[in-house]
C-alpha positions in Angstrom: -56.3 -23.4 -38.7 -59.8 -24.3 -39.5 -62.0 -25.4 -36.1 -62.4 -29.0 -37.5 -58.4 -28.9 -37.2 -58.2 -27.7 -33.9 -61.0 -30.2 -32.8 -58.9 -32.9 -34.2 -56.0 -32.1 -31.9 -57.9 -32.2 -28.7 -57.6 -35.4 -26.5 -60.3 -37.9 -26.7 -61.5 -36.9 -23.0 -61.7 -33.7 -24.1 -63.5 -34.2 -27.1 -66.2 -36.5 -25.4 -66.7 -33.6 -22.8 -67.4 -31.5 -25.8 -69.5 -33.6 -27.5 -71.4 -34.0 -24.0 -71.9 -30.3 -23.9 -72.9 -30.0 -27.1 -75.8 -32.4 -26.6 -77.1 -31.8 -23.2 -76.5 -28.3 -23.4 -80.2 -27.7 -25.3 -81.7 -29.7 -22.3 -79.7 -27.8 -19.5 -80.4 -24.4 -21.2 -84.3 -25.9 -20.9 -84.3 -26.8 -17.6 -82.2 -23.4 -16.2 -85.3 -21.5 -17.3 -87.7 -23.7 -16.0 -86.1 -23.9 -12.9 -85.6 -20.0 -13.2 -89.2 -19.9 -14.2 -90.6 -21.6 -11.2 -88.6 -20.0 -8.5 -89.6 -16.3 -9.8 -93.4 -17.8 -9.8 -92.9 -19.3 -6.1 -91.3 -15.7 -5.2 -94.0 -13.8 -6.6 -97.0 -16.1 -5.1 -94.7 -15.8 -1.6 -94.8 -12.2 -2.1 -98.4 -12.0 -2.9 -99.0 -14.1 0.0 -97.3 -12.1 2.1 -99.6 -8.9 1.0 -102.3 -11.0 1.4 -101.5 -11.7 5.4 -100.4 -7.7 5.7 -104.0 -6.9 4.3 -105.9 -9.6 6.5 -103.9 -7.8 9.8 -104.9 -4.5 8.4 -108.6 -5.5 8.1 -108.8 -7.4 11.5 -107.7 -3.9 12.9 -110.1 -1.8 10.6 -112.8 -4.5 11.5 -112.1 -3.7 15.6 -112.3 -0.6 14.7 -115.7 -0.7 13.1 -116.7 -2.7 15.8 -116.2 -0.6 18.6 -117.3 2.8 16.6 -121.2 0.6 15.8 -121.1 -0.3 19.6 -120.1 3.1 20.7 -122.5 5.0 18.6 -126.1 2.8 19.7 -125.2 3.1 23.2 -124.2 6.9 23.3 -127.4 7.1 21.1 -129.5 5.6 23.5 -127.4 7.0 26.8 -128.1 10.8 25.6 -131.9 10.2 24.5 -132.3 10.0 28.1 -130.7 13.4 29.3 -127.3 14.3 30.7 -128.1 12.5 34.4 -127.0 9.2 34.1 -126.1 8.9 30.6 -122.7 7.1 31.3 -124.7 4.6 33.1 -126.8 4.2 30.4 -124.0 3.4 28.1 -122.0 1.6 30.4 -125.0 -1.1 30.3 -125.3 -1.1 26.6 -121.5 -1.5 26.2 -121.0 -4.5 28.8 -123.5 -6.8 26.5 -121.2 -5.9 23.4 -118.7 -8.3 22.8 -115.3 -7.1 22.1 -115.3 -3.7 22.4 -113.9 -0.9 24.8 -115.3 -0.3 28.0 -113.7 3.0 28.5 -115.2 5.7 26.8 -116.7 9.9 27.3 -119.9 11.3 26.4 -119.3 14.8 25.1 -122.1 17.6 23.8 -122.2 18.6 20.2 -119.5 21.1 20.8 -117.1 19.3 22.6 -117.2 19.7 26.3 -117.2 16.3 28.3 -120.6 15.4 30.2 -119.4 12.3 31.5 -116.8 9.7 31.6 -115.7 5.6 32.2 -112.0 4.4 33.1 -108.8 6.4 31.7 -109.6 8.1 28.2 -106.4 10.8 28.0 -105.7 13.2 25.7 -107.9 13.0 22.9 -107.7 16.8 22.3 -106.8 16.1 18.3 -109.7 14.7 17.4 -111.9 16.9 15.7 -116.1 17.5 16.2 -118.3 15.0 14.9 -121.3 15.3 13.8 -124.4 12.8 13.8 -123.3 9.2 12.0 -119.4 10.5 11.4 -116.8 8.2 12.9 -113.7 9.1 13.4 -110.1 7.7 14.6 -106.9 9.0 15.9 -104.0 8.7 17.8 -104.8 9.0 21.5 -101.1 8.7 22.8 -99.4 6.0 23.5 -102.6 4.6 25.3 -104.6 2.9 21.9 -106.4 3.9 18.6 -109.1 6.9 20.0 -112.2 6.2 17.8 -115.4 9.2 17.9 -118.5 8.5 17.3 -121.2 11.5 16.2 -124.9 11.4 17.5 -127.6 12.8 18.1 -127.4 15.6 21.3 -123.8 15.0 21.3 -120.1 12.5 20.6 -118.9 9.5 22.0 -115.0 9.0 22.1 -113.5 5.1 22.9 -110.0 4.2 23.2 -109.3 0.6 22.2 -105.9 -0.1 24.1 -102.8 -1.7 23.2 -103.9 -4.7 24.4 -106.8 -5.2 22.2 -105.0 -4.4 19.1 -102.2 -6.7 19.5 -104.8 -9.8 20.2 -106.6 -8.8 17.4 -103.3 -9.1 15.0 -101.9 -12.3 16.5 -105.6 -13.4 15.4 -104.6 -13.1 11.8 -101.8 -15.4 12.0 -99.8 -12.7 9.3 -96.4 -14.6 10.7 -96.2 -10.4 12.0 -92.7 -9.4 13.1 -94.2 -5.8 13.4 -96.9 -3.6 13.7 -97.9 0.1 13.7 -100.6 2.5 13.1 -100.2 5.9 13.0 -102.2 9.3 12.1 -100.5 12.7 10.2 -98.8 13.4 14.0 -98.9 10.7 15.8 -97.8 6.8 15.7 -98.4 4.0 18.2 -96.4 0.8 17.9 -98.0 -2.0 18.4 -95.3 -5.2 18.0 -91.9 -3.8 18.2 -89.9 -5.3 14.9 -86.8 -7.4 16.3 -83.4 -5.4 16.2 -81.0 -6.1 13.4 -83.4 -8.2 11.4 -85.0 -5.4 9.2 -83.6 -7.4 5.8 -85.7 -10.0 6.6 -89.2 -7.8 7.5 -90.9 -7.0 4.7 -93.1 -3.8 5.4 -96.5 -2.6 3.8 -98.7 -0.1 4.9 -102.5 0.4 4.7 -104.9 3.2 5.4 -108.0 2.1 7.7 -110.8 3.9 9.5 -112.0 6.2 6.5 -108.4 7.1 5.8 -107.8 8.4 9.2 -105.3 6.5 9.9 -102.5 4.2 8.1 -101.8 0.4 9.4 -97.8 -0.1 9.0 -97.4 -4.5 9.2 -94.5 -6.1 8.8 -94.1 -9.8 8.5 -91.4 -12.2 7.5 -89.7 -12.0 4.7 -90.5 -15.2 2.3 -88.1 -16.2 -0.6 -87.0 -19.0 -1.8 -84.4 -20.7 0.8 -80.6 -21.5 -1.3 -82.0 -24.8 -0.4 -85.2 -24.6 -2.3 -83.4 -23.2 -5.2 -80.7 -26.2 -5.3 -83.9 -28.4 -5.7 -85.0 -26.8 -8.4 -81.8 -26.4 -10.3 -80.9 -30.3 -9.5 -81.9 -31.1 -13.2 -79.1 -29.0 -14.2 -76.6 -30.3 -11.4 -77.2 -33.8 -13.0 -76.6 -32.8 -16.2 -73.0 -31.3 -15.4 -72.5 -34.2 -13.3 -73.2 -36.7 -16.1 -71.0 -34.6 -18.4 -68.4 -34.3 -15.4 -68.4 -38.0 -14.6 -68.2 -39.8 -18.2 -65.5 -37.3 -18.9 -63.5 -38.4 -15.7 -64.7 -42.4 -16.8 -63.5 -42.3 -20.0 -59.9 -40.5 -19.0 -59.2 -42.8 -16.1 -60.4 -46.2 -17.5 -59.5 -45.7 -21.0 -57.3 -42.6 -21.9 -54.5 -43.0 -18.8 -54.3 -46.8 -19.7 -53.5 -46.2 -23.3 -51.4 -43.1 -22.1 -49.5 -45.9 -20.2 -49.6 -48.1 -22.9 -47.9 -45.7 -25.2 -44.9 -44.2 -22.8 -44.5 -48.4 -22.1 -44.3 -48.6 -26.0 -42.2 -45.6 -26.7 -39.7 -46.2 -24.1 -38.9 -50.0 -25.4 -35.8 -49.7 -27.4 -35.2 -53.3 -30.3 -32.2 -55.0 -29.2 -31.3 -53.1 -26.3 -33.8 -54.1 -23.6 -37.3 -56.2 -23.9 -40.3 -55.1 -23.9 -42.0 -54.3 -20.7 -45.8 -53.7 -20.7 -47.6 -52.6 -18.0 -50.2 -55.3 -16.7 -52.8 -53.3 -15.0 -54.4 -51.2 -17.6 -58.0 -51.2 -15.8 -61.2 -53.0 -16.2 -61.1 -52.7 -20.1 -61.2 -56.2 -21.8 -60.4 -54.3 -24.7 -57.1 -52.3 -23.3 -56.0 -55.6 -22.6 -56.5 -57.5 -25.7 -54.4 -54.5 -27.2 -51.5 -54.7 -25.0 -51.1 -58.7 -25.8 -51.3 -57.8 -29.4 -48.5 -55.2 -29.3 -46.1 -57.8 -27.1 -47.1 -60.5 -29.9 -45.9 -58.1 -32.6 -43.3 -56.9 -31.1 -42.3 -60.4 -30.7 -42.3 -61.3 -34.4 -40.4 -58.2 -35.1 -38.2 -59.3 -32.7 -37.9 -62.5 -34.2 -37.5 -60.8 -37.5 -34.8 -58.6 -36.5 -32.9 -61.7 -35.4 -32.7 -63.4 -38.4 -31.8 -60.7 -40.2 -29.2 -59.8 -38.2 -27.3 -63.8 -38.6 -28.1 -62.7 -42.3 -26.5 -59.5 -42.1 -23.2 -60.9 -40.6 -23.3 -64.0 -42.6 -22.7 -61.0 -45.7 -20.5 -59.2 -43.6 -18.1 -62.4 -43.4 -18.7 -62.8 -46.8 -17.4 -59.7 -47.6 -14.7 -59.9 -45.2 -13.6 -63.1 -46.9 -13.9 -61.2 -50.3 -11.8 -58.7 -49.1 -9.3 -60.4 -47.2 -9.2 -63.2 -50.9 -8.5 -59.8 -53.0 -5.5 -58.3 -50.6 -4.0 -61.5 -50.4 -4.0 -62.1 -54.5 -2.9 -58.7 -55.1 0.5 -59.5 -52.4 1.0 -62.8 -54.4 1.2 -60.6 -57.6 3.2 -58.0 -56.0 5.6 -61.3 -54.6 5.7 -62.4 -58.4 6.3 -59.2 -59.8 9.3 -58.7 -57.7 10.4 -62.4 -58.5 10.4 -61.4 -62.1 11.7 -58.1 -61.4 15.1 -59.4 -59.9 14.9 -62.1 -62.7 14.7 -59.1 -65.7 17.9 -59.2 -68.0 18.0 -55.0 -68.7 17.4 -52.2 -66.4 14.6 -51.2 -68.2 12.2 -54.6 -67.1 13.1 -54.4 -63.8 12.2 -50.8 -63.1 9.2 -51.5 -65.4 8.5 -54.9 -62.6 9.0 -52.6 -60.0 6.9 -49.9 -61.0 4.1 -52.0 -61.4 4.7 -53.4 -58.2 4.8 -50.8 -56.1 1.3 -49.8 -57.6 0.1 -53.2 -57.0 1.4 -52.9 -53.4 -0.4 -49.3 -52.8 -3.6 -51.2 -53.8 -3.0 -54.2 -51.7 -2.2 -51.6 -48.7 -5.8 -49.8 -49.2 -7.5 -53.3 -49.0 -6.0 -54.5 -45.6 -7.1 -51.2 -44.3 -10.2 -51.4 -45.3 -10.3 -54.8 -44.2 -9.0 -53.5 -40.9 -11.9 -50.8 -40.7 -14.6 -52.6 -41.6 -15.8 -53.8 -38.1 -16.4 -49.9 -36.9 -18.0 -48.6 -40.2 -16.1 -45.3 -39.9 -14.4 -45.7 -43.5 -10.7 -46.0 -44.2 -8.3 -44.3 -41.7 -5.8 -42.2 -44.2 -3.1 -42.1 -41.2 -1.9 -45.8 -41.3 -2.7 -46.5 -45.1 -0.3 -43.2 -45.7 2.4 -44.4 -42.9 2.2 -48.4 -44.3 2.7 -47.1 -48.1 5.5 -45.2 -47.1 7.3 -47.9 -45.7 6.3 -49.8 -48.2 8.2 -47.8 -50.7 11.0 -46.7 -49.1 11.5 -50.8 -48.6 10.8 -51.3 -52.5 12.9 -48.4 -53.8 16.0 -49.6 -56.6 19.3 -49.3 -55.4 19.8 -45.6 -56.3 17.2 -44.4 -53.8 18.1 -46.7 -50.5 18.7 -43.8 -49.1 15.5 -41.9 -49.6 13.8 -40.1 -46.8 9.7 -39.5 -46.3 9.1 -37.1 -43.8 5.1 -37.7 -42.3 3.4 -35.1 -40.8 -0.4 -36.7 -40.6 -3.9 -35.8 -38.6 -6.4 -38.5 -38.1 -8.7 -38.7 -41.3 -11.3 -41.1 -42.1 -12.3 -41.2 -45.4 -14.1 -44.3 -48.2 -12.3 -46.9 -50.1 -12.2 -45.2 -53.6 -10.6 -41.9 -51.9 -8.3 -44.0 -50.3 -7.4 -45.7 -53.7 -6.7 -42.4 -55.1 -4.7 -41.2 -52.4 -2.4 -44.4 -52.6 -1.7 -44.3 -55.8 -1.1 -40.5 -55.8 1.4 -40.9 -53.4 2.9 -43.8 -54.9 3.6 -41.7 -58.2 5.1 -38.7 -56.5 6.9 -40.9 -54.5 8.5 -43.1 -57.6 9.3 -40.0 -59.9 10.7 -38.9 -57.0 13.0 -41.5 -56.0 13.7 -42.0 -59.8 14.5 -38.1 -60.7 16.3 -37.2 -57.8 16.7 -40.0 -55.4 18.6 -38.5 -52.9 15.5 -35.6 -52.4 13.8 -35.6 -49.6 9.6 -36.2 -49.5 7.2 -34.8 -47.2 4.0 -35.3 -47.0 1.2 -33.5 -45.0 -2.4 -34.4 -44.3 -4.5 -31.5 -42.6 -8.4 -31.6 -41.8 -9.2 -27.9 -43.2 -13.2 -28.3 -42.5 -15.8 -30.9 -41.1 -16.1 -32.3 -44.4 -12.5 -31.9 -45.9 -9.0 -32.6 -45.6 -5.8 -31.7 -47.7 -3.2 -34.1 -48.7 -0.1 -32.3 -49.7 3.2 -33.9 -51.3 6.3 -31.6 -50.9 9.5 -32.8 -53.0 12.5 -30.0 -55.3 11.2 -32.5 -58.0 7.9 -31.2 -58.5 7.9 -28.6 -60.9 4.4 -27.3 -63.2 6.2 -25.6 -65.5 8.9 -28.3 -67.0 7.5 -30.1 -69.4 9.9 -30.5 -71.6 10.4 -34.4 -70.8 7.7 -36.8 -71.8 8.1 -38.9 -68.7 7.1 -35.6 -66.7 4.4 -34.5 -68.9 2.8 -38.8 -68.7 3.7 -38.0 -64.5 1.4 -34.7 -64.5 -1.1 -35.9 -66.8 -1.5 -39.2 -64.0 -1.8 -36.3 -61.5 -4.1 -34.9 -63.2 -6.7 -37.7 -63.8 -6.1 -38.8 -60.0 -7.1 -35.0 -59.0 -10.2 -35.3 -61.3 -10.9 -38.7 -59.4 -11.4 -37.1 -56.0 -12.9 -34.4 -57.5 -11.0 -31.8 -56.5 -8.5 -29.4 -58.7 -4.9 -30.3 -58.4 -3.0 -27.1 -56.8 1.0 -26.9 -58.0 3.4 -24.8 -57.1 7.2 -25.3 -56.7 8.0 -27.9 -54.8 4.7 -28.4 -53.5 1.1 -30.1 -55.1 -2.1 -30.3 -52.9 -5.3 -31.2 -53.8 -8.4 -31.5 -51.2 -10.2 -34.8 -50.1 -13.7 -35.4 -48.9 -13.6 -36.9 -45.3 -16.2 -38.2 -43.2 -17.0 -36.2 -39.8 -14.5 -36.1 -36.8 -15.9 -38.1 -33.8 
């Protein structure tokens, strides 16, 4: 089956949703990957956004950093120029005009040992010698970033606390959900991230203060909301809707009404009931204009079928009238045959009168029955045709066979007019050479349905013989036989006593 077939079998709904498809689908394909387009662009400026705010925390942090190490370095520059007494004074001074930057700090010598000190430094033991104009930064506990400073005549170590480093981040309005800087042994956290909500923190780390230490931010995570993404798929929601909706317009306003329309159509049987159609078929003008026209046809037929009906049993009278004319003219023959049959002057008219008479009567017989079985159509019943000719020629037998006897044993058997005809006369010739060859034998005869389609008619009488032919009478009776055989085309079986031949039959009931 080619695909042009199969699309021919679909429905019409489903053909339309098909031909939807196939014609929005280039624009829907179109608008997926713009829509996919723009949401990986909006991602990827999010993301680059968000790097952008993790750099800018990183930077404020490096930039306090900077801050404090310049501040630190003039005034320990200027604090040891003046000698060891009083130096932390010195600085002190310096440092309170400096906006911004730590207040507690220590003057070391060049080779480490402390000279003086301001406020709560701690532990600041991992920071290595620096010498004049390095700057470096550490890890000073859990206290701050520790930042050295290298001068002349000696060092200057600040500790920026906690504090200072968390104001500076909330500066950078990074959206931060954590923060953390940390050295090769030590880490400080700064924001603590919130608990369970790592797979929405996106984390990115930079290196600050000459690489001595590494700033770890994290801020929100931005992508675009299910929301956002609906929004920019709606294009493509419209276009399945469209195809979704017509599909669903055309089967409920014009498919299920002519579905109706047909079952309404299908189930209206001519003559038996009349025609219902259902009256609300929708809002189509159409569907209804259609409807009208099949009750207006089926009207005409209607109207049609009546008058061929009156003419069909006008005919059938006609031919009742034909046939009930015929049966009645041959019984006025048969009457007048009989009349000049009793009238004949030899023995050899009257049983030539009779004989022709009794086949005249067989034929009359088949009439009346078919007369009788023409109101059902079901043929010519061979049961009461057989029974009525038997009677019939018992009753018209000459004196020498009065006494003869006809023994029925007979199934129901319906069978047409020209069978019947054959069967009668059949009958009617066994029955005669019977009654006139050996008047005092008995007949039987025997009718048997031997398939759906068949029946056998047997006649059993001493008189029938195949094989004496010496007579001519018998040779003109087997010859009859034989031609009435051929008639119901069928081959005449004899044997002793007994000739059968088959019939055609219509189907039992």
């Amino acid at each position: 089956m080619t695909l042009a077939e199969r699309f021919e079998r679909l429905s019409t709904a489903a053909k339309l949703l098909l031909i939807l498809t196939a014609v929005l689908l280039p624009i829907g394909i179109l608008l997926t990957w713009v829509g996919e387009s723009g949401i990986r662009q909006a991602n990827a400026a999010l993301k680059g956004r968000q790097e952008d705010q993790s750099q800018n925390t990183a930077l404020a942090i490096e930039s306090l950093i900077g801050r404090n190490a310049l501040a630190l370095r003039i005034a320990a520059s200027g604090a040891l120029a003046g000698g060891p007494a009083g130096a932390c004074d010195r600085a002190r001074q310096s440092l309170a005009i400096a906006p911004a930057v730590a207040q507690n700090f220590e003057l070391e010598t060049a080779d480490g040992k402390p000279v003086c000190a301001t406020g709560q430094i701690g532990d600041t033991g991992g920071l290595p010698l620096a010498g004049p104009g390095d700057v470096l930064t550490g890890i000073a506990d859990s206290a701050g970033i520790a930042v050295r400073a290298g001068v002349n005549g000696g060092m200057a170590t600040a500790i920026i606390p906690i504090e200072e480093l968390k104001a500076t981040a909330a500066q950078s309005r990074a959206g931060l959900r954590s923060l953390a800087v940390h050295d090769q042994a030590h880490a400080l956290r700064i924001v603590d991230p919130p608990e369970g909500d790592d797979a929405k923190v996106r984390y990115s780390e930079w290196p600050i203060g000459h690489g001595g230490i590494s700033v770890r931010v994290g801020t929100s995570q931005q992508r675009i909301r299910p929301l956002d993404r609906l929004l920019l798929l709606l294009p493509v929601f419209m276009w399945v809707a469209a195809a979704l909706i017509t599909w669903l317009l055309v089967s409920r306003l014009l498919i299920r009404p002519l579905k109706r329309l047909e079952h309404a159509v299908l189930e209206y049987h001519p003559g038996e009931d009349s025609l219902d159609l259902p009256h609300n078929l929708g809002p189509a003008q159409e569907i209804q204009e259609l409807r009208d026209a099949f009750a207006r046809v089926v009207g005409r037929v209607q109207e049609s079928e009546d008058e061929m009906t009156g003419a069909l049993e006008g005919q059938r009278r006609l031919v009742r009238e034909v046939h009930h004319r015929v049966k009645n003219n041959l019984q006025v023959i048969a009457s007048l045959l009989n009349i000049h049959g009793r009238g004949a002057e030899t023995n050899e008219a009257r049983a030539a009168y009779g004989s022709i008479s009794r086949r005249v009567g067989a034929l009359s017989i088949v009439h009346r029955n078919h007369f009788a079985e023409m109101e059902e159509s079901r043929g010519i019943s061979l049961r009461p045709l057989i029974a009525e000719l038997a009677a019939e020629l018992r009753a018209g037998a000459p004196e020498p066979a009065r006494g003869l006897m006809i023994d029925l044993d007979l199934e129901t058997v319906y069978t047409t007019q020209d069978v019947a005809v054959a069967v009668a006369f059949l009958i009617t010739e066994v029955v005669e050479f019977s009654m006139l060859s050996a008047p005092q034998e008995r007949v039987e005869i025997t009718l048997e349905r031997t398939s759906e389609l068949t029946a056998r008619l047997a006649l059993s009488t001493r008189v029938l013989n195949p094989d004496e032919q010496e007579l001519p009478e018998k040779v003109q009776f087997e010859r009859i036989l034989a031609g009435l055989a051929k008639q119901l085309r069928s081959p005449l079986d004899r044997k002793f006593g007994r000739y059968s031949v088959d019939l055609p039959a219509f189907p039992p009931l």
